[in-house]
N, C-alpha and C positions, 0 to 999 in steps of 0.2 A: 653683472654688477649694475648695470643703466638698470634694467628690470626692478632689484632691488631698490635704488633712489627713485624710481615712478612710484615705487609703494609705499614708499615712508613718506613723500612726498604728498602724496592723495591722504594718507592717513592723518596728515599733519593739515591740512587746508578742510579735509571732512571734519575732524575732531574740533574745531577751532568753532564750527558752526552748526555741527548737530552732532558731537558723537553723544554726549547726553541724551540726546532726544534718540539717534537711531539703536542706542545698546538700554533704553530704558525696559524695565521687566515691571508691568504692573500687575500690581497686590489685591485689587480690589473688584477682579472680574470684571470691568467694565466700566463702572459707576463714576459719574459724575459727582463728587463730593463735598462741590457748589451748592448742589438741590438737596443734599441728605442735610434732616432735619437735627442731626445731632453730633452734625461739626457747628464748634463754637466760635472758633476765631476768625481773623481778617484773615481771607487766605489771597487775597488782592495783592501785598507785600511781604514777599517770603522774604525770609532775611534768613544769611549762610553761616553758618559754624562752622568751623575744623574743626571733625572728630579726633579722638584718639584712640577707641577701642571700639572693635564694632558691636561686640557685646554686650558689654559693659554699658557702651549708649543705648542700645537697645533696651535695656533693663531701665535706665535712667528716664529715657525722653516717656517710657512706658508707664512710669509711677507718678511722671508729671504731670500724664492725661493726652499724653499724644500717643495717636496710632499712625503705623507705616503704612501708606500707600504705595509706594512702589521703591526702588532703585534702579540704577544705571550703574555700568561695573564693564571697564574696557581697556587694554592698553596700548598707549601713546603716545607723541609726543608732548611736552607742555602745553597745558590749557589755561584756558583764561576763566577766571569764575564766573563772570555774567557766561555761559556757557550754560552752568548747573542753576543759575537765577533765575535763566529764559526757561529754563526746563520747568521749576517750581514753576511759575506761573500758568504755565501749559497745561499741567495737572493742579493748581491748583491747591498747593501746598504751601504750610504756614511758615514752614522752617525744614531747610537741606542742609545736613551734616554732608559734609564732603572729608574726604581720602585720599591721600596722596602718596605712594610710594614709589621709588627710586627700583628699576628694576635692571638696567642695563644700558650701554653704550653702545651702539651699531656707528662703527668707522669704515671708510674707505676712500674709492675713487669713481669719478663717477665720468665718462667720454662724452666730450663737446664738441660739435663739428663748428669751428669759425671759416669765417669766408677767407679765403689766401688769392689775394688776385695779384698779377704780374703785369705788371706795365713797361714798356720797351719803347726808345724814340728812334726813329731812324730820319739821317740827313739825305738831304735831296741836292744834286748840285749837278748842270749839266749846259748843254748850247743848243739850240734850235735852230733848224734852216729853213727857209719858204723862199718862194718867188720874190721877196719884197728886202729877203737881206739873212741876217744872224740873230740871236737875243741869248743872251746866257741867263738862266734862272736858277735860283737855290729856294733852299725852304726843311719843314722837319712833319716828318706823319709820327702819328702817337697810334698804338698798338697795346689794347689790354686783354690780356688771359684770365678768364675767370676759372679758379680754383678753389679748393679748401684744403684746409688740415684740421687733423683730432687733438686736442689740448685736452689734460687729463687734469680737472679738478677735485681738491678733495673735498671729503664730508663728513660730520660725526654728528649724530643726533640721540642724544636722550631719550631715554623713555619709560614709561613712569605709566605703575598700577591707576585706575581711579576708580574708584566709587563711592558715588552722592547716593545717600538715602533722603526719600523724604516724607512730610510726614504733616501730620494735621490735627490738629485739638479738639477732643472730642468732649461732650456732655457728657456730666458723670455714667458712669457704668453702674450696672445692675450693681453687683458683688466687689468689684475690686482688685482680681489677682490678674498676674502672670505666670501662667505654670507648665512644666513639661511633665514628658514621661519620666517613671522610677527609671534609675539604673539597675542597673545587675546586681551593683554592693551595695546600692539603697534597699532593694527587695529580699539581697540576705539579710540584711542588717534588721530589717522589721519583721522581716518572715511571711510574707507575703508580695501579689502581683498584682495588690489593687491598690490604687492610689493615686493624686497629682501632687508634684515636687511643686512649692512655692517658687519662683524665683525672683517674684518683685510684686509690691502691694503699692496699688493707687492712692495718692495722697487724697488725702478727702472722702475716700469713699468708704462704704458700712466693712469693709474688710479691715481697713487703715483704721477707724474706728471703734474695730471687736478689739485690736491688740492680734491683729494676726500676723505673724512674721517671716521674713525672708525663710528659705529653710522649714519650713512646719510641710505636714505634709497631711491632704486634702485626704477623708476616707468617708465621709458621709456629710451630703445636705438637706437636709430636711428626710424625705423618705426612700432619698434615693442613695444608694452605694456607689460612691464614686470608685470609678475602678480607671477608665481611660478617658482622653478629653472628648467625647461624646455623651458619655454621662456624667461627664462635670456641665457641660454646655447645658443638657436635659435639665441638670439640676435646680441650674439659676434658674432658666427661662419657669419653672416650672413653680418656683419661688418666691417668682418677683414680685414688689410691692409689699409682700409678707415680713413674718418674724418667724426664721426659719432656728433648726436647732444644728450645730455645724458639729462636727466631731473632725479633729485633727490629730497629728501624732505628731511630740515633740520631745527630744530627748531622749527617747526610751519612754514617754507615757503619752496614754491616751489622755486630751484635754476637750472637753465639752466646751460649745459655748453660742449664747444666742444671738443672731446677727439678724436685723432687720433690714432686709434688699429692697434697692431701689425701683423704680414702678421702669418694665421691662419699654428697651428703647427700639428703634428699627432695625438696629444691626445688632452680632452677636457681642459676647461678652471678652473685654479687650484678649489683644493678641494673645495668642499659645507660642510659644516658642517652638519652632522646627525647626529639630537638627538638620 
């Protein structure tokens, strides 16, 4: 049981001061995102949100023009948010979504050794004889044992999911999507295993632009057959700057339509969704 409170204990005084920083997972291989020339905003002052869906933000913060650079994802006891602030700044980040879930209660007892000392007086009382006569003397000596005893305190601490994502504003993108792979009843449904599923369009960008929509699904850009995101990826870079011809699938029909991409940036074309 001691064992147990030394760990929640350490968990509870690490987490307070770097669990952010020691459970953070970065997104971006390495890179400094201070020196890349097409992060847009002040990343000096991250300022924190409470997420509510991690998803669903992801698709959000994604069409707003932010890309993830990393998260952190651990559990603990209560944290303090300048935790996940000190973290953005560290990397570098415009804005952290934070997560908080309610996971469990660990109670108990936990052994205390206190000091138990014993102190005892003893009386002195007696007569003395020499050459020179008698003397009666009294008086009192003091006598302490030093001991201890175990005192059983209790405990109960909280502890709660976290994870901060965060994330940084990027200059427009070539194209504009977010997309993953077909599913299994998407590829029956169309009859085919080539494709990218829309799941989110950049505001602003020549995507956002064409009229291209959540849901539509990617099957050709320009002269490339988009089939997985490596030849979606191939397509933009291979497009950029141009007036490319895009074919999509929507509803049950194929829609034609011509989109002219933006002049191709240093890094690739925003996030892909992994499952």
């Amino acid at each position: 049981m001691d064992k147990l409170w030394i760990m929640l204990t350490l968990v509870a005084l690490s987490g307070c001061s770097s669990a952010f920083s020691k459970f953070y997972h970065d997104q971006t291989g390495g890179a400094n995102v201070r020196q890349s020339s097409v992060v847009q905003a002040d990343v000096d002052k991250p300022k924190l949100y409470y997420g509510v869906d991690v998803k669903a933000d992801y698709i959000r913060m994604s069409e707003d023009g932010f890309e993830l650079i990393g998260y952190s994802s651990f559990n603990a006891s209560a944290q303090k948010e300048k935790g996940a602030i000190r973290q953005a700044r560290k990397v570098h980040a415009s804005i952290v979504l934070l997560y908080v879930t309610y996971t469990n209660t660990v109670s108990g007892v936990r052994p205390l050794m206190l000091p138990d000392n014993q102190s005892s007086t003893t009386s002195l009382y007696g007569n003395a004889y020499g050459p020179g006569g008698s003397t009666t003397f009294s008086g009192t000596a003091h006598t302490t044992t030093q001991g201890s005893q175990i005192a059983y305190m209790p405990y109960s601490v909280n502890l709660y999911d976290y994870m901060a994502t965060y994330w940084v504003k990027m200059k427009p993108p070539i194209f504009g999507v977010i997309v993953e792979d077909l599913s299994t009843e998407t590829r029956r449904k169309i009859g085919s295993n080539k494709g990218q599923y829309v799941i989110g369009v950049i505001k602003n960008s020549p995507a956002f632009r064409a009229d291209i929509l959540r849901g539509d699904i990617l099957r050709k850009i320009g002269d490339v057959e988009v089939s997985d995101r490596e030849s979606f990826i191939d397509a933009i870079t291979r497009g950029a700057g141009q007036t490319v011809h895009v074919l999509i699938y929507r509803d049950g029909e194929e829609i034609e339509k011509d989109v002219t991409l933006n002049e191709e940036s240093s890094v690739p074309e925003p996030p892909v969704k992994e499952e």
